[in-house]
C-alpha positions in Angstrom: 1.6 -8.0 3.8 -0.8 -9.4 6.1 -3.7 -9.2 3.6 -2.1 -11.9 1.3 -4.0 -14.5 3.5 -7.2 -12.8 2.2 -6.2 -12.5 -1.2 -5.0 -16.4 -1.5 -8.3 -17.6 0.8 -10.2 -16.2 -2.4 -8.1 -19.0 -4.4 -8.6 -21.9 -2.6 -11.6 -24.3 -2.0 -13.6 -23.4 1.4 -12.6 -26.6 2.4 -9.0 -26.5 2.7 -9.3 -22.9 4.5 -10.5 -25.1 8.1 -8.3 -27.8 7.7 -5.7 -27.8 9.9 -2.1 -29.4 10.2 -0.2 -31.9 12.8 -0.1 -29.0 14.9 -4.0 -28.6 14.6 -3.4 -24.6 13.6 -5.4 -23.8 10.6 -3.8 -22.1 7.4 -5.1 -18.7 8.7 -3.1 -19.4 12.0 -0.2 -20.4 10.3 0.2 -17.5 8.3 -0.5 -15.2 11.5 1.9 -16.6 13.5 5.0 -16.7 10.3 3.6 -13.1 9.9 3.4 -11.2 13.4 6.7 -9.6 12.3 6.0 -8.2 9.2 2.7 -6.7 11.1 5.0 -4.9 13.7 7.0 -3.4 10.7 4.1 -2.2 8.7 2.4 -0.8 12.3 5.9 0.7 12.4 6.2 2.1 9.2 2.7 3.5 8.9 2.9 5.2 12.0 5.9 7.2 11.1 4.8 8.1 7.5 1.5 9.2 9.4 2.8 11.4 11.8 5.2 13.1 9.3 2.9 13.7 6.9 0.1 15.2 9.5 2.9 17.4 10.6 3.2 18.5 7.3 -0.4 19.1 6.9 -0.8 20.8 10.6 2.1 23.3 9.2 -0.3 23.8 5.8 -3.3 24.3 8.3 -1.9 27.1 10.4 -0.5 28.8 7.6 -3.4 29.2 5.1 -6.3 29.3 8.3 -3.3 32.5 9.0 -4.1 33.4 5.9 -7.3 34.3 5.7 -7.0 37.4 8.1 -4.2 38.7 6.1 -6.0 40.3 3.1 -3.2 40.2 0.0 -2.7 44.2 -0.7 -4.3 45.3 2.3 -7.9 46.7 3.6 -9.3 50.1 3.4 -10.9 51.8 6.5 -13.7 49.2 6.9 -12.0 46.2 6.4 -12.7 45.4 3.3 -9.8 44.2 1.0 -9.1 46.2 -1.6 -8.5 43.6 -4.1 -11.7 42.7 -3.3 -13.6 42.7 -7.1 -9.6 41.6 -8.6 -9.5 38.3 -10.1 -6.5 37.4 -8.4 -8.2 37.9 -5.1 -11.2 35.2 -6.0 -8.2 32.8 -7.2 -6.5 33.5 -3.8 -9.2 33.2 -1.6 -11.1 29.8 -3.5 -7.8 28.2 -3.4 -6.5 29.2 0.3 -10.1 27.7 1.3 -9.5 24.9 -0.8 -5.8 24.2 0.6 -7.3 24.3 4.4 -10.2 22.0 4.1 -8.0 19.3 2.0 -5.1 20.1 4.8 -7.7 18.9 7.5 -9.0 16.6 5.6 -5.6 14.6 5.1 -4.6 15.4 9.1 -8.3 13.4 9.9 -6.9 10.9 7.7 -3.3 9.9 9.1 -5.0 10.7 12.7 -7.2 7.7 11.9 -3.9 5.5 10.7 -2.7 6.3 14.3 -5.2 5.6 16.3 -6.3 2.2 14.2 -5.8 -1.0 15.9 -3.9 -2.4 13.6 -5.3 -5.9 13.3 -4.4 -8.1 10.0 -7.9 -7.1 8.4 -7.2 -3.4 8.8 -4.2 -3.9 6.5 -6.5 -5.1 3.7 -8.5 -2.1 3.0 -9.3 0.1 5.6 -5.4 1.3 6.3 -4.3 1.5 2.9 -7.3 3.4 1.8 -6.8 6.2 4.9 -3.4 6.3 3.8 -4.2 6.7 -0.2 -6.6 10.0 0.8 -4.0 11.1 3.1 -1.6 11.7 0.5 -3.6 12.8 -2.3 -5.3 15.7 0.1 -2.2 16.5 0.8 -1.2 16.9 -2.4 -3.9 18.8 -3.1 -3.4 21.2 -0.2 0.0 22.0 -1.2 -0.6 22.9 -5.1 -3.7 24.8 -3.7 -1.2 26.9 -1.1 0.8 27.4 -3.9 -1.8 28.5 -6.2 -2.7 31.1 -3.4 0.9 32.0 -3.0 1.0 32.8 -6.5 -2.1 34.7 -6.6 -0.6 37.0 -3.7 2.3 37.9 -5.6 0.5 38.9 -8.6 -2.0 41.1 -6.5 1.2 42.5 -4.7 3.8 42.9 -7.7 1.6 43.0 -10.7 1.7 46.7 -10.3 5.3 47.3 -10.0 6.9 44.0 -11.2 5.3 42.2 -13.7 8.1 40.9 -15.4 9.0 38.7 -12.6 6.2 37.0 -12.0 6.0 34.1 -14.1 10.0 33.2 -12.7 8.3 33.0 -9.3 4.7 30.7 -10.5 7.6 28.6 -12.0 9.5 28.0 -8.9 6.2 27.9 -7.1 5.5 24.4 -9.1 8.9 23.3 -7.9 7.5 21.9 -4.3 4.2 20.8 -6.1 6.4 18.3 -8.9 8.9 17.3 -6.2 6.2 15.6 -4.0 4.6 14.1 -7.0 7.7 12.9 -7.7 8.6 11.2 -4.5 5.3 10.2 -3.5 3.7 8.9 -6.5 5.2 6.2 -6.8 3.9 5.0 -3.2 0.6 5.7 -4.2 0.4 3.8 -7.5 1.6 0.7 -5.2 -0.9 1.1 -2.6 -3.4 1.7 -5.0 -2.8 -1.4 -7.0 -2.2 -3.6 -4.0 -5.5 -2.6 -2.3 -7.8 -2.3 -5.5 -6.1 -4.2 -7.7 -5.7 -6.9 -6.0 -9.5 -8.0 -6.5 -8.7 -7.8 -10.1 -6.4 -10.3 -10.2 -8.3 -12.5 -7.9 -11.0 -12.3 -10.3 -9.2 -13.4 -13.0 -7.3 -16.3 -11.2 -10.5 -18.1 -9.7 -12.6 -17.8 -13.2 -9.1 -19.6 -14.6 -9.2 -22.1 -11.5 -13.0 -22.7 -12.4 -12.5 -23.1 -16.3 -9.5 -25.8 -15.4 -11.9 -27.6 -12.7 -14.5 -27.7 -15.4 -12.1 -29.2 -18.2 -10.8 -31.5 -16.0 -14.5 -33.4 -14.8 -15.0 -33.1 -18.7 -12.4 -35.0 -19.7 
């Protein structure tokens, strides 16, 4: 990734970051120009993960937002619901209002990732980051909608039903394991590339340092 020019400027002396070769480029033009590919694919790639995912989350959007004028087990002859005082009401209505502001919050996210310029610092921090909230709002909007799902059909079968709905909350977590699943793994790497990295950097130049200093002591 482009950011590896960062990571390794870290490592080396400040010297040898402006000297320059027979073709008078410095290392950080080197590696742009050996790189301008890999920037394209990664523009490429985030671009397309972005815009599925914020379809995703526009779907979550317009379906809990829906929500929210469609009372679970209806209104009486003021409007009120009339699950009103029912626990299952509170957990439906904290968690619909949970799964729409997370759902925004992860469309502001990817909307950002597509609209970025898309220059070799962005790829360092600043995209990886968006992307990281993106998917973990997400997340977090779609075990919410399920959790609000699951609170309707209590409020609407508990009464009639109630045998079948713990079969239903289990296949409700079904969506909820499968994106952990297949997502999670992307996340650990972004996380560790983007805030692990320093990490590792840290531990490399105190190494580096240590050896410098053994080496003018002997």
């Amino acid at each position: 990734m482009p950011s590896c020019t960062y990571a390794i400027e870290n490592l080396v002396h400040p010297f040898f970051r402006e000297a320059t070769n027979d073709l008078k480029q410095t290392p950080r033009e080197v590696f742009t120009e050996e790189h301008k590919e890999l920037v394209k694919e990664g523009e490429k790639w985030l671009k397309e993960t972005a815009s599925s995912c914020s379809v995703v989350a526009a779907l979550i959007i317009t379906v809990v937002f829906a929500a929210v004028f469609t009372a679970p087990g209806g209104s009486d002859g003021r409007g009120m619901p009339n699950f009103l005082h029912d626990q299952s009401f509170m957990i439906f209505a904290i968690s619909d209002m949970l799964a729409l502001f997370s759902s925004i919050t992860s469309v502001l996210m990817f909307l950002g990732i597509l609209t970025s310029r898309y220059a070799e610092e962005d790829f360092l921090v600043s995209l990886p980051k968006k992307l990281i909230i993106g998917l973990i709002t997400l997340f977090f909007s779609i075990a919410s909608m399920m959790v609000a799902f699951g609170a309707t059909v209590h409020i609407s079968l508990s009464h009639k039903w109630n045998s079948v709905i713990i079969p239903i909350a289990l296949v409700g977590c079904v969506p909820i394991t499968l994106f952990a699943l297949l997502q999670f793994p992307l996340l650990l790497d972004m996380y560790s590339s983007t805030y692990g990295r320093s990490i590792i950097i840290e531990s490399s130049w105190r190494e580096l340092t240590s050896c410098q200093i053994v080496a003018k002591g002997n």
